[in-house]
Backbone as CSV, one residue per row, in Angstrom:
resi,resn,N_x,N_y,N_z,CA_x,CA_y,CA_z,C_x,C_y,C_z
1,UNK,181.936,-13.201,178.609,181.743,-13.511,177.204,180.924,-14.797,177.113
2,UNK,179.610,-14.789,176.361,179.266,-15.694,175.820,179.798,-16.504,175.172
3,UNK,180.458,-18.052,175.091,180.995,-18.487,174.369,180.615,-18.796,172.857
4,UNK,178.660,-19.107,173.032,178.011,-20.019,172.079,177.859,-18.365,171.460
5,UNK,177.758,-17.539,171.879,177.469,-16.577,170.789,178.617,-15.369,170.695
6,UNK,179.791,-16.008,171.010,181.080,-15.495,170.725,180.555,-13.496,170.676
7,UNK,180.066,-12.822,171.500,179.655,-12.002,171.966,179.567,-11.343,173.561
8,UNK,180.013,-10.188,174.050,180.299,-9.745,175.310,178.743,-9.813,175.924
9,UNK,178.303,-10.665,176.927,177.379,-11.143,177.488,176.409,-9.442,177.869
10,UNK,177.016,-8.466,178.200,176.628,-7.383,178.356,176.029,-6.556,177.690
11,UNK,176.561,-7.081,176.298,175.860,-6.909,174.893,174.580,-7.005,174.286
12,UNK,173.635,-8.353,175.218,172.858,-8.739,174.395,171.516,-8.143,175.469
13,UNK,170.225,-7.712,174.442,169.327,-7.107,175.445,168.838,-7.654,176.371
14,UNK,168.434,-7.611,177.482,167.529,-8.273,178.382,166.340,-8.724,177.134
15,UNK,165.794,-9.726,177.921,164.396,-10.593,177.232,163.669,-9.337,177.526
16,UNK,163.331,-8.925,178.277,162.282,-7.582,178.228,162.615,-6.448,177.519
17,UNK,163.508,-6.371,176.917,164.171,-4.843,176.659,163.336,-4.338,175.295
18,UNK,162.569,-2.539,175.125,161.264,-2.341,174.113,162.818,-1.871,173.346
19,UNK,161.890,-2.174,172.401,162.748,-2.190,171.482,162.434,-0.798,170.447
20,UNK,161.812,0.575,171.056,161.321,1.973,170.705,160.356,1.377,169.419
21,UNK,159.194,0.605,169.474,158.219,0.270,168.617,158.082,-0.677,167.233
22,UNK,159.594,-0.948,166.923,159.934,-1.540,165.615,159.256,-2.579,165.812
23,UNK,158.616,-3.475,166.665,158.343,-4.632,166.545,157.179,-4.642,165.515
24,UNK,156.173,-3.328,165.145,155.549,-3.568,163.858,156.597,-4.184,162.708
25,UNK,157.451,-3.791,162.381,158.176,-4.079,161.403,158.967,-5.606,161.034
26,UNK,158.484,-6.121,162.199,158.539,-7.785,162.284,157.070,-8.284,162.166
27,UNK,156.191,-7.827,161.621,154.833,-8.358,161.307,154.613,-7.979,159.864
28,UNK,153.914,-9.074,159.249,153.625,-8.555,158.280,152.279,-7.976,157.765
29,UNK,151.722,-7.149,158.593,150.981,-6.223,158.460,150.750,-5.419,157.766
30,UNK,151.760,-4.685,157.665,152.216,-3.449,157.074,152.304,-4.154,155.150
31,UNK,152.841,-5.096,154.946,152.717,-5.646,153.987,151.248,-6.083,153.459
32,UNK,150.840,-6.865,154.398,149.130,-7.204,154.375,148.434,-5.525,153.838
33,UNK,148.408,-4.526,154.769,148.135,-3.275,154.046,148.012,-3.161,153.097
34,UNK,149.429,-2.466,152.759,150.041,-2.304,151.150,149.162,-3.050,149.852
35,UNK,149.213,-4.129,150.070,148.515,-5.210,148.963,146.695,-4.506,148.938
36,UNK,146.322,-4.292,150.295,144.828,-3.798,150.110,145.085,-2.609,149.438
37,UNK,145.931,-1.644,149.866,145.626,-0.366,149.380,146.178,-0.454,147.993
38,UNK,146.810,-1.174,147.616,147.162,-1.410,145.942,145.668,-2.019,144.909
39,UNK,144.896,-2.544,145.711,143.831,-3.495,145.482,143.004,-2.143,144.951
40,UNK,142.863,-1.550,146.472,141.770,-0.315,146.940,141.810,0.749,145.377
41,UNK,143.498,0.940,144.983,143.799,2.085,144.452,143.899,2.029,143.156
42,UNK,143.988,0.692,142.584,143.997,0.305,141.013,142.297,-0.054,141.130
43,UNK,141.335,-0.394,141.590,139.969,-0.550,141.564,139.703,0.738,141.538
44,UNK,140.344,1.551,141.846,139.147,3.140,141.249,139.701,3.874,140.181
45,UNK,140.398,2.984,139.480,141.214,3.395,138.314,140.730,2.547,137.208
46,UNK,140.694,1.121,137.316,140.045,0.665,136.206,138.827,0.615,135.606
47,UNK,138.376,0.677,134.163,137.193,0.220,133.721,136.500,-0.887,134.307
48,UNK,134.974,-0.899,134.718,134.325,-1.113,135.501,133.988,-2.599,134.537
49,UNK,134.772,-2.712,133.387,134.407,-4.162,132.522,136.039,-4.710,132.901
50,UNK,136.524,-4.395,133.794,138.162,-5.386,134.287,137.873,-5.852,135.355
51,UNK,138.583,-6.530,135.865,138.506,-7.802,136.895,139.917,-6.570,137.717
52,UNK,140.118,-6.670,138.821,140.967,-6.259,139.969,142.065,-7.299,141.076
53,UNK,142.952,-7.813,140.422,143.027,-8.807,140.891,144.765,-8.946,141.295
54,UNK,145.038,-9.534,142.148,146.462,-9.998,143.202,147.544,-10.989,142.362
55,UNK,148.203,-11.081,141.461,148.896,-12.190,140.884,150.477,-12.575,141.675
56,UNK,150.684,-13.668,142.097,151.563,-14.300,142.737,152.100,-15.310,141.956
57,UNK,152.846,-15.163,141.047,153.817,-16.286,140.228,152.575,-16.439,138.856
58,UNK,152.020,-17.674,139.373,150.999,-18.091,138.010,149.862,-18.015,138.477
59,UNK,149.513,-17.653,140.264,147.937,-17.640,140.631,147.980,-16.652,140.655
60,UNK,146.189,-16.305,140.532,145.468,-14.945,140.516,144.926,-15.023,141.610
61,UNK,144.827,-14.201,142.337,144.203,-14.474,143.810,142.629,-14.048,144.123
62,UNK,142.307,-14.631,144.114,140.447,-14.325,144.845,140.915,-13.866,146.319
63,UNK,141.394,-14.795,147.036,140.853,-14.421,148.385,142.650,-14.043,148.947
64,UNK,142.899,-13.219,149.757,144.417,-12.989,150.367,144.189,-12.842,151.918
65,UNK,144.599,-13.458,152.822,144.931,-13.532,154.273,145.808,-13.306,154.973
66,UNK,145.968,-12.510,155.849,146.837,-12.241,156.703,146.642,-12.906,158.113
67,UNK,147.813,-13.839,158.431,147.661,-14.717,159.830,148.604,-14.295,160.428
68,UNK,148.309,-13.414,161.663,149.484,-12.285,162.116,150.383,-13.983,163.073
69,UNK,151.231,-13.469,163.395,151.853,-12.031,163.387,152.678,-12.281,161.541
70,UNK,152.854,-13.001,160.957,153.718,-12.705,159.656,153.767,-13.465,158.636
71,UNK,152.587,-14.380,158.510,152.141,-15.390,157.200,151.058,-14.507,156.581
72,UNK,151.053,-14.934,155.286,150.439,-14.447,154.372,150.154,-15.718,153.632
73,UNK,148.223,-15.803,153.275,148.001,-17.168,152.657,147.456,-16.645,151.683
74,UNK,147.413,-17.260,150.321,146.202,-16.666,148.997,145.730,-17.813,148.383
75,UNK,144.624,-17.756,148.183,143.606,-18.397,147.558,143.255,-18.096,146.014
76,UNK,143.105,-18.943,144.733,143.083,-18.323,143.924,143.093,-19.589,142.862
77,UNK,143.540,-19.143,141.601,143.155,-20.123,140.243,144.518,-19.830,139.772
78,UNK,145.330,-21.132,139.593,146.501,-21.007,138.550,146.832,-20.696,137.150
79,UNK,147.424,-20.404,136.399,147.023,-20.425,134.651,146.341,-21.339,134.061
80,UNK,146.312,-22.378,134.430,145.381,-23.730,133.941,144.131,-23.994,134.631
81,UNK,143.969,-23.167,135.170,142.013,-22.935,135.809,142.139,-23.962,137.213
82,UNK,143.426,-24.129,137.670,143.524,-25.256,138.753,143.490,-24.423,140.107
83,UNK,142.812,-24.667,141.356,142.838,-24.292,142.534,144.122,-24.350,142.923
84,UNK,144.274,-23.570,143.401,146.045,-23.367,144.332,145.907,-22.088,145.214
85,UNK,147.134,-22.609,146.061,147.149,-21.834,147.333,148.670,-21.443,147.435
86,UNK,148.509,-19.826,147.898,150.137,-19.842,148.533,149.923,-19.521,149.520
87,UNK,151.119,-20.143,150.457,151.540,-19.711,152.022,152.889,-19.238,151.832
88,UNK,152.853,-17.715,152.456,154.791,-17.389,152.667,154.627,-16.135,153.635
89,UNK,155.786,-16.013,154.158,156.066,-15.153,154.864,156.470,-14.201,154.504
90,UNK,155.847,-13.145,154.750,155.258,-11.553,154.192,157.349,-11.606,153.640
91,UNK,158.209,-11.487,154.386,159.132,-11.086,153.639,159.730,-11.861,152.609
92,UNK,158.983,-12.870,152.567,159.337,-13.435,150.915,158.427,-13.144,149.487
93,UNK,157.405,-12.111,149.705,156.210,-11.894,149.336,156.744,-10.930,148.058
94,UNK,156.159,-11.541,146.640,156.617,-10.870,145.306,155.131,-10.702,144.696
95,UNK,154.684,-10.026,144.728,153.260,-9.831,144.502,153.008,-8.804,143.060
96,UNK,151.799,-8.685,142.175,151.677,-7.680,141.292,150.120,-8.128,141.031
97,UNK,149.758,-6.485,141.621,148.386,-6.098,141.400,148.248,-5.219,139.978
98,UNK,147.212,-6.416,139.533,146.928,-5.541,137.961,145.411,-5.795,137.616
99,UNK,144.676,-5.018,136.681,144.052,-5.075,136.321,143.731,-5.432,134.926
100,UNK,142.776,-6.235,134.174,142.154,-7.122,132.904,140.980,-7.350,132.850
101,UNK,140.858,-7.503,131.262,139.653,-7.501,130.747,139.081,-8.757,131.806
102,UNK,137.542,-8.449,131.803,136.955,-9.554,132.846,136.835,-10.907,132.483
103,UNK,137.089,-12.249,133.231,137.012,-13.010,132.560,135.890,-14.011,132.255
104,UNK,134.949,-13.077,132.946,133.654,-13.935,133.338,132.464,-12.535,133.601
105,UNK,131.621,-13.249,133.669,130.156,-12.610,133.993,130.058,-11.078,134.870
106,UNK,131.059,-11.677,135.652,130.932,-10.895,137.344,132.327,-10.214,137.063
107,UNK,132.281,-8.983,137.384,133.696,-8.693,137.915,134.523,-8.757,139.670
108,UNK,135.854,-9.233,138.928,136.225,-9.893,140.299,137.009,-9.068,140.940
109,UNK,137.491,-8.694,141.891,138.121,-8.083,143.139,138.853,-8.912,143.871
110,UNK,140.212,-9.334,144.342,140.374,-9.704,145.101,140.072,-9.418,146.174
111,UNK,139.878,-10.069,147.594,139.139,-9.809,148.886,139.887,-10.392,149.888
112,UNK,139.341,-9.622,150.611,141.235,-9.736,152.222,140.370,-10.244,153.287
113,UNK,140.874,-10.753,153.962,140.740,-11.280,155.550,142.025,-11.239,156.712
114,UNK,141.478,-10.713,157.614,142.508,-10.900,158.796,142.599,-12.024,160.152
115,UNK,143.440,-13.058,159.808,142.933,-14.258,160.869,144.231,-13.997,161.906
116,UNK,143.652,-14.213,162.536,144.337,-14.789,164.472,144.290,-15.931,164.799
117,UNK,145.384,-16.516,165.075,145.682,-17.798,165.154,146.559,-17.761,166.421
C-alpha cells in the first residue's frame, strides 16, 4: 500500500501503461476543432453583409489559437473597442459563435492558428 496515496500500490498504472488512445481527450484539440467548424458552419449560413465572429465573455475574437497540447489563446476587441486577450484551458472554455450585422467596411471572420510550443 501506498501510504501518500492511500491506494494498493498494484493499482496504479505503470508510467508507460497506453492508455487504448484517450490521450486525445486530454488535448484540447478536439475543442480547438469544434470552434473552427462552428466558425466554418455559421459562415455559410450568414448574409454576406454579417461579420462571423467567436465571442468569449465581452471579447469578440479576431484571431483564436490553439497551443497544444491544451491552451487556448484569443485575440480580439472588448465591448469598449479595447484590445484584450484570453488565455484558458480548453476545459474551461465557454465560447458562442454568432453572427451580426457588419461593423465596419470589411467583413470579419474570425481566424485560427495552430502553435507548438
Amino acid at each position: 500500500m501506498n501510504d501518500d496515496l492511500m491506494v494498493p500500490d498494484d493499482s496504479l498504472p505503470p508510467p508507460d501503461v497506453d492508455f487504448g488512445g484517450v490521450s486525445h481527450f486530454l488535448s484540447g484539440l478536439e475543442t480547438f476543432r469544434a470552434l473552427v467548424g462552428a466558425v466554418e458552419s455559421l459562415r455559410s449560413l450568414a448574409p454576406d453583409v454579417c461579420d462571423v465572429v467567436v465571442v468569449i465573455g465581452d471579447v469578440t475574437v479576431l484571431e483564436a489559437r490553439y497551443i497544444e497540447p491544451h491552451t487556448l489563446s484569443f485575440e480580439g476587441v472588448d465591448d469598449h473597442g479595447h484590445r484584450a486577450w484570453v488565455v484558458q484551458h480548453f476545459s474551461q472554455l465557454n465560447a458562442r459563435v454568432i453572427y451580426r450585422p457588419k461593423r465596419g467596411a470589411d467583413r470579419v471572420i474570425t481566424g485560427f492558428a495552430q502553435n507548438k510550443i
